[in-house]
C-alpha distance (Angstrom), angle and dihedral (degrees) to the residues before:
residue distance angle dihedral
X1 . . .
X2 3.50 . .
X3 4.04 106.6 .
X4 3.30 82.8 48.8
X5 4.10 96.0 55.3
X6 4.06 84.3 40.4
X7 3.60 94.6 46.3
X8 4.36 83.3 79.2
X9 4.15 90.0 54.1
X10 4.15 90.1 52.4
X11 4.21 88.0 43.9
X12 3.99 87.4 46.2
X13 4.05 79.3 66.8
X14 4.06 93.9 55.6
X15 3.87 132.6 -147.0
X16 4.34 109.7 -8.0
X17 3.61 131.5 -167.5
X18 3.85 126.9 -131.8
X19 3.57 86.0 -92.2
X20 3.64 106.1 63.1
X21 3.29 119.3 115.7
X22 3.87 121.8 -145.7
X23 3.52 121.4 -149.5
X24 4.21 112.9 -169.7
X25 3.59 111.4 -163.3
X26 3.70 108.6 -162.9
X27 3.73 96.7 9.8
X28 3.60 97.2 167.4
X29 3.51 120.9 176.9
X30 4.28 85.5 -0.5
X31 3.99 104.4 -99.9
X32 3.79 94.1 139.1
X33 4.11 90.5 38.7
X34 3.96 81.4 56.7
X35 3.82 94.6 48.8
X36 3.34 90.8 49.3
X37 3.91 103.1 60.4
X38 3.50 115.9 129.5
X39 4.05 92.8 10.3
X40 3.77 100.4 90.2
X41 3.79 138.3 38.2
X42 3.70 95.7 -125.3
X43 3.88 129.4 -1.7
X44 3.89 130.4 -159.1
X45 3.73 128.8 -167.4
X46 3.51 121.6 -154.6
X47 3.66 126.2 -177.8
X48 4.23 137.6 155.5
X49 3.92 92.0 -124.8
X50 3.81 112.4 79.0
X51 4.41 81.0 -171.9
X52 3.89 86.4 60.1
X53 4.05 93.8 45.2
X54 4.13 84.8 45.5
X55 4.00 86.5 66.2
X56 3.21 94.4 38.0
X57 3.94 100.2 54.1
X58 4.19 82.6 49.1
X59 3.62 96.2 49.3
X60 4.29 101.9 42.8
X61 4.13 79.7 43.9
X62 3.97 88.2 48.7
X63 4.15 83.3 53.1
X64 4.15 99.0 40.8
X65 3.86 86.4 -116.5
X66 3.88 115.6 147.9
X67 4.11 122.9 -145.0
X68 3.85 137.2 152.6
X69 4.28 96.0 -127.6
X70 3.68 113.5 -169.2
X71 3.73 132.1 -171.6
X72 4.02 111.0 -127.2
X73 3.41 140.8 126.4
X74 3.75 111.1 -109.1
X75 4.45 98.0 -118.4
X76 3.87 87.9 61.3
X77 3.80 111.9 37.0
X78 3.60 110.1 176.9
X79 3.74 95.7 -140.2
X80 3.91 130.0 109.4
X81 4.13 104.3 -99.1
X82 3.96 113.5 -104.8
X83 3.56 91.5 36.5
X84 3.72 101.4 130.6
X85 3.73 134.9 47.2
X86 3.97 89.0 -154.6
X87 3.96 131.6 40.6
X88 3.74 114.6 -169.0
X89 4.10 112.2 -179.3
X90 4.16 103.8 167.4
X91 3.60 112.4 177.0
X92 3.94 99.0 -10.3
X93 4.15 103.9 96.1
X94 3.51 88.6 73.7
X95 3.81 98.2 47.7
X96 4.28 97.5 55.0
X97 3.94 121.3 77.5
X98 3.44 96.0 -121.8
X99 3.86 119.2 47.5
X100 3.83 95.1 -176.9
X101 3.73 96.4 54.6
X102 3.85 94.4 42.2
X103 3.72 89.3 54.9
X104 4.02 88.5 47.6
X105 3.49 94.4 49.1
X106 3.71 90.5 51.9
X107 3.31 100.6 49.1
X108 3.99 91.2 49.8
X109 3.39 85.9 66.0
X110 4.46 96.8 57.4
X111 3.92 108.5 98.6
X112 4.01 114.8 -126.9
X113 4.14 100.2 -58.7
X114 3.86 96.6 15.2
X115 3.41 131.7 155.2
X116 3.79 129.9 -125.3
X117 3.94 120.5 -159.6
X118 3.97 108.8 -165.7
X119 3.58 124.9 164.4
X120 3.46 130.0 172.7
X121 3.96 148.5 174.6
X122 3.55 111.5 -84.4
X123 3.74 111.8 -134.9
X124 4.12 90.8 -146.2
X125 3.81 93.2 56.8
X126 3.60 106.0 123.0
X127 3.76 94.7 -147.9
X128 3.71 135.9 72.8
X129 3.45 129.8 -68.7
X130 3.62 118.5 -73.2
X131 3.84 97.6 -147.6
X132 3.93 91.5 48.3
X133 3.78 107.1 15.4
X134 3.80 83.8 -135.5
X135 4.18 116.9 130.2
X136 4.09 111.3 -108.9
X137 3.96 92.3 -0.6
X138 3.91 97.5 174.9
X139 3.61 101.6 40.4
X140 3.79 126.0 81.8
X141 4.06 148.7 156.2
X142 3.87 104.3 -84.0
X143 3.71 76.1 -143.0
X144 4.00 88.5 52.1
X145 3.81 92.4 95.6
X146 3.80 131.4 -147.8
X147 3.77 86.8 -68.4
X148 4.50 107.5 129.2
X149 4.17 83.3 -9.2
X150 3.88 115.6 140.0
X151 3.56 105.3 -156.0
X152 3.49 91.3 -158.9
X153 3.41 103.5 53.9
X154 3.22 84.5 80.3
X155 4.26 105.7 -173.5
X156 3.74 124.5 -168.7
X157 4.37 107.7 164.7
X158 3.64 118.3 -151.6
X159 3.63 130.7 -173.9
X160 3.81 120.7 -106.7
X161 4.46 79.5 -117.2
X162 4.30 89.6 59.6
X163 3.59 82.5 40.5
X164 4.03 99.7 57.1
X165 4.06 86.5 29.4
X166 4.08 89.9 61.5
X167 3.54 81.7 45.0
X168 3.57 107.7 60.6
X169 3.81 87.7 40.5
């Protein structure tokens, strides 16, 4: 079900034209690329896992929808700034080692009068996490061990505050 649980991020943007251009940071496996069919001129996907972009290449093929997908991590985007008139970044600011420079390096990317969607998981939410649906995913024991850690789910929670806050810088 995930265009459908994406298709709320791409209407949190509003009415677009033909020639909006969609930038997904972190697309993954393609949900929001999916949701947004139809809504934008052109859409790219961009996300650090080449495994993730390999499903989603198969499944936007399996559906007949076109977009550029590009392997990168998200503080060095190898794209001209003011390239897109929409940013979307669900889930992803809390998965990169430096918050402030993702949020940067996104927002180089918005055109003059472009719109950035990020959403992230809030550190003070009382229930589990919404990647995993396990209670205090992201916080261990440093005496825990390696034991059941995946080092690349890397997880640093910030509050919705240090979220506007990097923001407005």
């Amino acid at each position: 079900d995930g265009p459908s649980r994406a298709a709320s991020d791409i209407d949190a943007f509003g009415p677009t034209t033909t020639g909006a251009v969609l930038l997904d940071a972190g697309c993954g496996a393609g949900a929001a690329l999916v949701a947004a069919q139809g809504r934008f001129g052109s859409v790219t996907g961009v996300d650090i896992a080449l495994r993730w972009l390999v499903i989603c290449r198969k499944r936007l093929d399996e559906l007949g929808i076109e977009a550029n997908l590009v392997c990168a991590d998200v503080e060095s985007l190898p794209f001209e700034p003011g390239q897109f008139s929409h940013v979307l970044a669900v889930d992803v600011i809390e998965h990169v080692y430096d918050q402030g420079a993702s949020i940067k390096a996104l927002a180089e990317q918005l055109a003059p009068e472009g719109l950035l969607w990020l959403s992230a998981i809030n550190r003070l939410w009382p229930g589990p996490h919404p990647s995993t649906g396990k209670w205090a995913a992201g916080y261990r024991r440093a005496s825990a061990g390696k034991s059941g850690y995946d080092a690349l789910r890397h997880v640093t929670s910030i509050s919705a505050e240090q979220a506007q806050g990097m923001c407005e810088q």
